[in-house]
VMD Tcl script that builds the backbone (N, CA, C; Angstrom):
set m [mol new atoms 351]
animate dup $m
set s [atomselect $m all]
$s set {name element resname resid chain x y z} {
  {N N UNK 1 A 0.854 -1.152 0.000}
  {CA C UNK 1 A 0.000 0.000 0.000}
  {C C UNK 1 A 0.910 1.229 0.000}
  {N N UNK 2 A 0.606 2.300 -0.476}
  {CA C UNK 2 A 1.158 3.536 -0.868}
  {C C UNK 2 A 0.269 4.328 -1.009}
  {N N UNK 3 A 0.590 5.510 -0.406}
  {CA C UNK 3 A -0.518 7.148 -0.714}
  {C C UNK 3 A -0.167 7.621 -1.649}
  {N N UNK 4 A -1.159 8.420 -2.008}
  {CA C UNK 4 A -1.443 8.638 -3.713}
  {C C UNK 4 A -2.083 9.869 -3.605}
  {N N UNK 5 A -2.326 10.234 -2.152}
  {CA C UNK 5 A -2.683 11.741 -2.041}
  {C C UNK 5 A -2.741 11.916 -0.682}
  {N N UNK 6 A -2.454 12.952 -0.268}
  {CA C UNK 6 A -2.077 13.305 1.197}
  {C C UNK 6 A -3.009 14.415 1.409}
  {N N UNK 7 A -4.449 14.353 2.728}
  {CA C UNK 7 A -5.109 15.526 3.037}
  {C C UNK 7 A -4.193 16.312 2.878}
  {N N UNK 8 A -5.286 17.971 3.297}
  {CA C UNK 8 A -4.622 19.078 3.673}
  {C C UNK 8 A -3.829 19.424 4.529}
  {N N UNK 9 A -2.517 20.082 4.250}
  {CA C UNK 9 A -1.665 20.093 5.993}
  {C C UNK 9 A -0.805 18.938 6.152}
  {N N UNK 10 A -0.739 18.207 5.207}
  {CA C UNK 10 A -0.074 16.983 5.271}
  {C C UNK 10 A 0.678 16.388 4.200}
  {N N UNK 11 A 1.836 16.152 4.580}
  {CA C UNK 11 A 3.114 15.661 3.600}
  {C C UNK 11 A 2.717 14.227 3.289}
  {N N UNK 12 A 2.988 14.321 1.630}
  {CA C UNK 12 A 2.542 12.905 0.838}
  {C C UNK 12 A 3.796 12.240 1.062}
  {N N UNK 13 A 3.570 11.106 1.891}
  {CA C UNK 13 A 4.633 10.157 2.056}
  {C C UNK 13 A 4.710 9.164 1.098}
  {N N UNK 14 A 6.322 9.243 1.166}
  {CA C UNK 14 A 6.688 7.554 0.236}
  {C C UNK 14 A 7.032 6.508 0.313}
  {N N UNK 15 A 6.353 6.188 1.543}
  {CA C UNK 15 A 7.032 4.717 2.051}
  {C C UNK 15 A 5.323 4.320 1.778}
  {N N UNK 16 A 5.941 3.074 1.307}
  {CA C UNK 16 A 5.352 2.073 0.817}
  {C C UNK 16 A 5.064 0.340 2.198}
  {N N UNK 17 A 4.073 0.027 2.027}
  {CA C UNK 17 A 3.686 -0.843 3.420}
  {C C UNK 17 A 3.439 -2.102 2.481}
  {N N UNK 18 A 3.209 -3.306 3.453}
  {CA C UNK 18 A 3.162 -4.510 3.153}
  {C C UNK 18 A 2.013 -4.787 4.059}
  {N N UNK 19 A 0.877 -5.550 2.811}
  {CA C UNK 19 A -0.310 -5.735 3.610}
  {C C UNK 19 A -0.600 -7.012 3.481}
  {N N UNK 20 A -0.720 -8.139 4.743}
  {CA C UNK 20 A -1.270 -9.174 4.781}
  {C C UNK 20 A -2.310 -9.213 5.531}
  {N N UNK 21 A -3.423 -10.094 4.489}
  {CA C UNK 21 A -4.770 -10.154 5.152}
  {C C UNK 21 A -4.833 -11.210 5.474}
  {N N UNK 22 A -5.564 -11.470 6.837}
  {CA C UNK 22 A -5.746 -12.830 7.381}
  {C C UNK 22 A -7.433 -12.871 7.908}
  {N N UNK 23 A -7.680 -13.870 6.662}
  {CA C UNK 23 A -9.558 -13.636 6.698}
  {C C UNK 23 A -10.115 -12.331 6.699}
  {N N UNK 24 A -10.588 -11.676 6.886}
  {CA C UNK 24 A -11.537 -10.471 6.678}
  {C C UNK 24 A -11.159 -9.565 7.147}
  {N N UNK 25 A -9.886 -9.796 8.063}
  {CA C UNK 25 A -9.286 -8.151 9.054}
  {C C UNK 25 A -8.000 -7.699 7.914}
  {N N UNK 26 A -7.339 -6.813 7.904}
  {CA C UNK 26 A -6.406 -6.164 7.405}
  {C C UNK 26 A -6.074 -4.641 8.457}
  {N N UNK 27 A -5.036 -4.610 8.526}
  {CA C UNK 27 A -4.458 -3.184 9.110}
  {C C UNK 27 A -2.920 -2.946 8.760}
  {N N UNK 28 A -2.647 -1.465 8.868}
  {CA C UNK 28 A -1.881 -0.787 8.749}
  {C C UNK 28 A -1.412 0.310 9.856}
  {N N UNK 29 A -0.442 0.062 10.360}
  {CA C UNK 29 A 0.088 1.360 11.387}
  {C C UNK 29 A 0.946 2.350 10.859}
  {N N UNK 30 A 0.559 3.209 9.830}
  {CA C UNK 30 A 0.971 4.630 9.371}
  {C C UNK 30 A 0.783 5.592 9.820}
  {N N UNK 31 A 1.587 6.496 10.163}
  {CA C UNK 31 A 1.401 8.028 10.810}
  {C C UNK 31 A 1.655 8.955 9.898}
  {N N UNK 32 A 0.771 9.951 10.120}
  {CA C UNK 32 A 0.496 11.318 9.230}
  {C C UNK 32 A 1.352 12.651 9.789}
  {N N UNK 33 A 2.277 12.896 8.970}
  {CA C UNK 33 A 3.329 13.682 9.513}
  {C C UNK 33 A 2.643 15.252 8.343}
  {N N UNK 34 A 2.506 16.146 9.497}
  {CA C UNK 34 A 2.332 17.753 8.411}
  {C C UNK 34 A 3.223 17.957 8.410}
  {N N UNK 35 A 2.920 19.139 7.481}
  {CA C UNK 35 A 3.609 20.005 6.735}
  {C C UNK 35 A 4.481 20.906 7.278}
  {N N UNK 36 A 5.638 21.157 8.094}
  {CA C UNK 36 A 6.198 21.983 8.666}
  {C C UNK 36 A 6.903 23.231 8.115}
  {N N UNK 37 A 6.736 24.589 9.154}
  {CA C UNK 37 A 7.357 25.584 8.435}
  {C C UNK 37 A 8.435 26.144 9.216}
  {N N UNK 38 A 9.333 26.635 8.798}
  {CA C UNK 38 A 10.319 27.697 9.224}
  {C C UNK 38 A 10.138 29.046 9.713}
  {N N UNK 39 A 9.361 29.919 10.357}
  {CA C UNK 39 A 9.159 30.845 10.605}
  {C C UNK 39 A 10.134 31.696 11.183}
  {N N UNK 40 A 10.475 33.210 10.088}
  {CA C UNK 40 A 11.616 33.674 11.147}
  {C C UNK 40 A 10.370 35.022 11.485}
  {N N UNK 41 A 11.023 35.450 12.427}
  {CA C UNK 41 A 10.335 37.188 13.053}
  {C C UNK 41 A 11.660 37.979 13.362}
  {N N UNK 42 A 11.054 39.663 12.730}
  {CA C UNK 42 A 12.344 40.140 13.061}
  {C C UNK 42 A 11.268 41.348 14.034}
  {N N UNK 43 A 12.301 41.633 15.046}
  {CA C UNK 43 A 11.346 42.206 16.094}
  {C C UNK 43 A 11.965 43.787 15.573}
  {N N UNK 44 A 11.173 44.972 15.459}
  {CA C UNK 44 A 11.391 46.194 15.404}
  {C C UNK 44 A 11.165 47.249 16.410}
  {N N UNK 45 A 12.513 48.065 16.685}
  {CA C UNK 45 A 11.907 48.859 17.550}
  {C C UNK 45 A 10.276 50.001 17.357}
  {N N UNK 46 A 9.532 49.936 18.526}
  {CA C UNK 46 A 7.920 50.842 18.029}
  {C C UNK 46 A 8.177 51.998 17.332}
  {N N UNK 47 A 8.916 52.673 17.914}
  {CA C UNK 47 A 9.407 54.301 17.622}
  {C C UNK 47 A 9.810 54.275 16.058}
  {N N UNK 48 A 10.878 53.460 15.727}
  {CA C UNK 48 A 11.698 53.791 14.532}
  {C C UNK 48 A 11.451 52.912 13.519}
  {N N UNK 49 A 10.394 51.529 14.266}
  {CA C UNK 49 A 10.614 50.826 12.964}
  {C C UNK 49 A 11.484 50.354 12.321}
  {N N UNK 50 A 12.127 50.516 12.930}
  {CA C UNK 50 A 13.979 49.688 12.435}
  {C C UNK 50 A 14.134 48.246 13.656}
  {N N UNK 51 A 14.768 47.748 12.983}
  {CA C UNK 51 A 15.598 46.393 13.720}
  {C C UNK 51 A 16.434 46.785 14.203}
  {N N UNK 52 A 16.988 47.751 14.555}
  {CA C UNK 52 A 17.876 48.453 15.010}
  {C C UNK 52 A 17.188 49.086 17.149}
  {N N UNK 53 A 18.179 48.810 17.966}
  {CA C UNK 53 A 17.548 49.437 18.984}
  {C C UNK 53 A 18.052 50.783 19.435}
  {N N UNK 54 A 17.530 51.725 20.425}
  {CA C UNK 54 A 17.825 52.885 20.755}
  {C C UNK 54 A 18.678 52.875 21.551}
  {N N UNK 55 A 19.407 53.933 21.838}
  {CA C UNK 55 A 20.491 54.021 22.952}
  {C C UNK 55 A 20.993 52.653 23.658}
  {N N UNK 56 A 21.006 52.609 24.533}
  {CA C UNK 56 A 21.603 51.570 24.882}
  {C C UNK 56 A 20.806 50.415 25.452}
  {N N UNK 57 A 19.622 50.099 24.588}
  {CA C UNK 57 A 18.639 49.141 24.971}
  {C C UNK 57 A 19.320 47.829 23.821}
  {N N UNK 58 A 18.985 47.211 23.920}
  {CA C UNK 58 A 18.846 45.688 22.982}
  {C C UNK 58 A 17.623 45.074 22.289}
  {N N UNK 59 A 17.467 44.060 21.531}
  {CA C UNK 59 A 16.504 43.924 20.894}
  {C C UNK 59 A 17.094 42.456 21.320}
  {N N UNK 60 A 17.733 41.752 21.435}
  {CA C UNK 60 A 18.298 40.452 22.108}
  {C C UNK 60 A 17.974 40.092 23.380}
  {N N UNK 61 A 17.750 38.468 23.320}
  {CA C UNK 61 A 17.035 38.182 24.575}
  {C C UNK 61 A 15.579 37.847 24.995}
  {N N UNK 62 A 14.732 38.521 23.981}
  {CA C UNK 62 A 13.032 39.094 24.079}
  {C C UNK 62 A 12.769 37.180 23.873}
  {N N UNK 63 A 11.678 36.569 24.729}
  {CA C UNK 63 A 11.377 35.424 25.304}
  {C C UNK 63 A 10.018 35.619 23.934}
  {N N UNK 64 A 9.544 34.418 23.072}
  {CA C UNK 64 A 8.468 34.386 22.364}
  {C C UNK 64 A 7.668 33.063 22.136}
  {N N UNK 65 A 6.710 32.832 21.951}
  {CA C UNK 65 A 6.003 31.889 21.702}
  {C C UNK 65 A 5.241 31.883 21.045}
  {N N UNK 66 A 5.586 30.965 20.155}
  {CA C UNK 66 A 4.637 30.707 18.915}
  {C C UNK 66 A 3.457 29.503 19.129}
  {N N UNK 67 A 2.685 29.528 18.820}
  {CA C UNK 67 A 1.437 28.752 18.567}
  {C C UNK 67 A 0.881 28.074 17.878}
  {N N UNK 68 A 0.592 27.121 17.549}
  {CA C UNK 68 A 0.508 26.414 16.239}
  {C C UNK 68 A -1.074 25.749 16.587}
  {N N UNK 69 A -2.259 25.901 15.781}
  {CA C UNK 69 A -3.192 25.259 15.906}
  {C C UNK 69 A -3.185 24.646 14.106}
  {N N UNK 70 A -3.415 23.562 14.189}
  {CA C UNK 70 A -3.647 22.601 13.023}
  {C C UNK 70 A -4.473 20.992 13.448}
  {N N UNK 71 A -5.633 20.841 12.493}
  {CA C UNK 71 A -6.393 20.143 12.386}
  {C C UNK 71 A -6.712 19.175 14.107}
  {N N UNK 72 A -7.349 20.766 14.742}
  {CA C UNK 72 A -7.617 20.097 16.182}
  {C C UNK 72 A -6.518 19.755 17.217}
  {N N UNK 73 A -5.264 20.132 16.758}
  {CA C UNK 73 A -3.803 19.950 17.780}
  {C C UNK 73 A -3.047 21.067 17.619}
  {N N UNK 74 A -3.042 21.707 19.056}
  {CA C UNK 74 A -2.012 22.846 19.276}
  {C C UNK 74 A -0.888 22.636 19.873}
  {N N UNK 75 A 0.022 22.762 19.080}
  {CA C UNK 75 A 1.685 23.142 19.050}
  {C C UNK 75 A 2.339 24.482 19.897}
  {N N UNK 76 A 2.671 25.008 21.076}
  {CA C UNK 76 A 3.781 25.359 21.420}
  {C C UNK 76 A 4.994 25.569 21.575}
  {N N UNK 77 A 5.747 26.332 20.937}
  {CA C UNK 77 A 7.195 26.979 20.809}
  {C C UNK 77 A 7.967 27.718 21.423}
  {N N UNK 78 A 8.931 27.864 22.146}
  {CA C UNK 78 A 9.219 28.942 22.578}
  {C C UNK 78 A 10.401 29.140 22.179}
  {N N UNK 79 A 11.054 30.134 22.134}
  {CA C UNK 79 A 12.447 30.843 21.598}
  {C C UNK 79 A 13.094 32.329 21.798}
  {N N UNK 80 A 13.594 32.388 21.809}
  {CA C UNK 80 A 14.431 33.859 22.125}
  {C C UNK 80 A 15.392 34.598 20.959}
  {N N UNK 81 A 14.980 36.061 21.110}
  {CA C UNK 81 A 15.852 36.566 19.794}
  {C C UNK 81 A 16.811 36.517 20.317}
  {N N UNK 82 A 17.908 36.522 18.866}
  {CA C UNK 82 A 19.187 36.827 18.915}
  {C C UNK 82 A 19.517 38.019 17.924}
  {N N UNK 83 A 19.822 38.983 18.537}
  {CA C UNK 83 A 20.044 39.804 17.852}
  {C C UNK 83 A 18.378 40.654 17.614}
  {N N UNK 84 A 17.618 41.071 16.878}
  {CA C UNK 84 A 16.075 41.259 16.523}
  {C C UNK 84 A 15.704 39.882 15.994}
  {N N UNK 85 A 16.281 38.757 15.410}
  {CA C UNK 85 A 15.649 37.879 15.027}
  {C C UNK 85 A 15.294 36.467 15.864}
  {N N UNK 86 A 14.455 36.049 16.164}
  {CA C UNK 86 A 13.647 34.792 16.621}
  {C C UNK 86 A 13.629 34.127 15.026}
  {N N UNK 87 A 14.266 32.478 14.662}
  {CA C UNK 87 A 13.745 31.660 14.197}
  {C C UNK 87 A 12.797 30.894 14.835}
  {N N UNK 88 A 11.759 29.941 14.755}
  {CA C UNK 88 A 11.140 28.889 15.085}
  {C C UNK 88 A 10.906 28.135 13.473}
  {N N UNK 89 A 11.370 26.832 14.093}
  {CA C UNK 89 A 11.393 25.922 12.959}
  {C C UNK 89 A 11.221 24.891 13.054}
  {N N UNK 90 A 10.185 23.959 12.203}
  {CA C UNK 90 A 9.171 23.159 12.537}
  {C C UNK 90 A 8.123 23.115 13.042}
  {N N UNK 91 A 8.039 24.271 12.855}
  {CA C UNK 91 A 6.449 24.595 13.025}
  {C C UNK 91 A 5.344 24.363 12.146}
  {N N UNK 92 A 4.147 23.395 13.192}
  {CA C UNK 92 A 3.114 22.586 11.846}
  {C C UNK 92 A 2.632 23.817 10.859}
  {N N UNK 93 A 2.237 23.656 10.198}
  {CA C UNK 93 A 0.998 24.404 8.773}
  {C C UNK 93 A 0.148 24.505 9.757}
  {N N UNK 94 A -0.832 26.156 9.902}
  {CA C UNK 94 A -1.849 26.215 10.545}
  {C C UNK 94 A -1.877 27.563 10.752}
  {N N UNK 95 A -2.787 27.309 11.901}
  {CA C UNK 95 A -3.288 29.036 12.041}
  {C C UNK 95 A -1.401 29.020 13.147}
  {N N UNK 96 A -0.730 30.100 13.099}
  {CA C UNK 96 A 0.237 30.240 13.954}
  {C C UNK 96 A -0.519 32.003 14.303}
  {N N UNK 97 A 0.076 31.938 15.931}
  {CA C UNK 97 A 0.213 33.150 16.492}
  {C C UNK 97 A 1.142 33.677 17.279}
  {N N UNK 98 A 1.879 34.343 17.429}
  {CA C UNK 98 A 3.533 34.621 18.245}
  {C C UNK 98 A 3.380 35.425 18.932}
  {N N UNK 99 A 3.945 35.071 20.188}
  {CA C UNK 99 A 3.528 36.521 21.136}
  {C C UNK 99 A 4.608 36.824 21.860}
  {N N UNK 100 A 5.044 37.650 22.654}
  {CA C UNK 100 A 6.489 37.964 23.130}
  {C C UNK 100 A 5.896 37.363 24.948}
  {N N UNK 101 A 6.702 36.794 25.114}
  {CA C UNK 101 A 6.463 36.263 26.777}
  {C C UNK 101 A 7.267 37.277 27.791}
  {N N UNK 102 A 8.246 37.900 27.316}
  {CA C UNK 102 A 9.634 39.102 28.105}
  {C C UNK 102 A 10.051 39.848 27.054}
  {N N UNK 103 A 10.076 41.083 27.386}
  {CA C UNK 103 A 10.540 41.900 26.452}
  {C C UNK 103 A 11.904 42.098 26.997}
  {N N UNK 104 A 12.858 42.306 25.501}
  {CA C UNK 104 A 14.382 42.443 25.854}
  {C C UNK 104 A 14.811 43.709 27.055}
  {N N UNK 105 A 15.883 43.795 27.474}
  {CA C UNK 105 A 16.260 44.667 28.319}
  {C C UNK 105 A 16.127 46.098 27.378}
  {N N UNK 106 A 15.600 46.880 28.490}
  {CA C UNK 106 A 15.611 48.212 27.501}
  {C C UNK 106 A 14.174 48.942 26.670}
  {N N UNK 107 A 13.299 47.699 27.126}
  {CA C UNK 107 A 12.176 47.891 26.363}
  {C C UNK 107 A 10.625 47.196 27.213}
  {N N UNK 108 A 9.509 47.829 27.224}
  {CA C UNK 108 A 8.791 47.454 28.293}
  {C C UNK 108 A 7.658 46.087 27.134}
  {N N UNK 109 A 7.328 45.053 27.511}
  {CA C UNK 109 A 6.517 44.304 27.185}
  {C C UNK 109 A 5.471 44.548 26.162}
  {N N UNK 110 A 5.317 43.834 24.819}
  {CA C UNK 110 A 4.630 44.064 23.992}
  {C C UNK 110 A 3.346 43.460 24.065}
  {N N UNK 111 A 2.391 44.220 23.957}
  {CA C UNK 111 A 1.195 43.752 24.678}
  {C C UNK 111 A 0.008 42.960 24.482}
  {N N UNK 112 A 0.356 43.261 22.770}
  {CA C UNK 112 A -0.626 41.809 22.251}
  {C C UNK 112 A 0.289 41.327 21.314}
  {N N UNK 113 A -0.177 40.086 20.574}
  {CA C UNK 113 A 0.385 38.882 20.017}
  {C C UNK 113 A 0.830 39.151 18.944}
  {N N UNK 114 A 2.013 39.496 18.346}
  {CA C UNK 114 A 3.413 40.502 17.396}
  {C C UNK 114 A 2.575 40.390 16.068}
  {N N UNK 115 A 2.084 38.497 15.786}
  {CA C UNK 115 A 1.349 38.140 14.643}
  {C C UNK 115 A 0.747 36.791 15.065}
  {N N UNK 116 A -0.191 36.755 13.837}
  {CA C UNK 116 A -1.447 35.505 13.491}
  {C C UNK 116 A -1.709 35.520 12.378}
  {N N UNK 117 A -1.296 34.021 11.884}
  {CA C UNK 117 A -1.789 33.534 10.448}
  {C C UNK 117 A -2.878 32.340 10.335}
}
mol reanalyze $m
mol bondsrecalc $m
mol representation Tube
mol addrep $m
């Protein structure tokens, strides 16, 4: 047995199974692996709009969590910039939402959720 089409949100696998039937039962133990993404965020200072920070604050450090809801299972991430940028990677296909948990030194807490897709 082999898939020949993979729902939505979900990577068409190519492994191929071996099916023996014994009288009227048959089964298969395959798991459905999604679609994962790479998400980077670059955090900007409010004022300037630049990735760049003011005086002697930082943009490094800032604590974030991403969210992952896909087909009834939510995913949690957490990560920290380096520099203005937070990667998270492997993150399922879905609605994602990122929110800052600590804002870097230098800068007071951002107050709702940076983004949502």
């Amino acid at each position: 047995m082999k898939e020949i089409s993979a729902p939505a949100g979900y990577k068409l696998s190519d492994e191929a199974f071996t099916i023996t039937v014994k009288g009227a039962d048959a089964s298969v133990n395959a798991t459905d692996q999604p679609i994962t993404v790479k998400l980077t965020i670059v955090k900007q200072d409010s004022e300037t709009l630049e990735a760049t920070p003011q005086g002697r604050a930082s943009l490094d450090g800032a604590t974030h969590e991403a969210t992952c809801t896909y087909n009834g299972t939510t995913k949690t991430v957490e990560g920290t910039t380096e520099g203005p940028q937070i990667v998270f990677d492997g993150i399922p296909l879905g609605k994602i939402t990122v929110k800052e948990t600590s804002a870097p030194e230098g800068y007071p807490p951002t107050p709702r959720p940076m983004c949502s897709r």
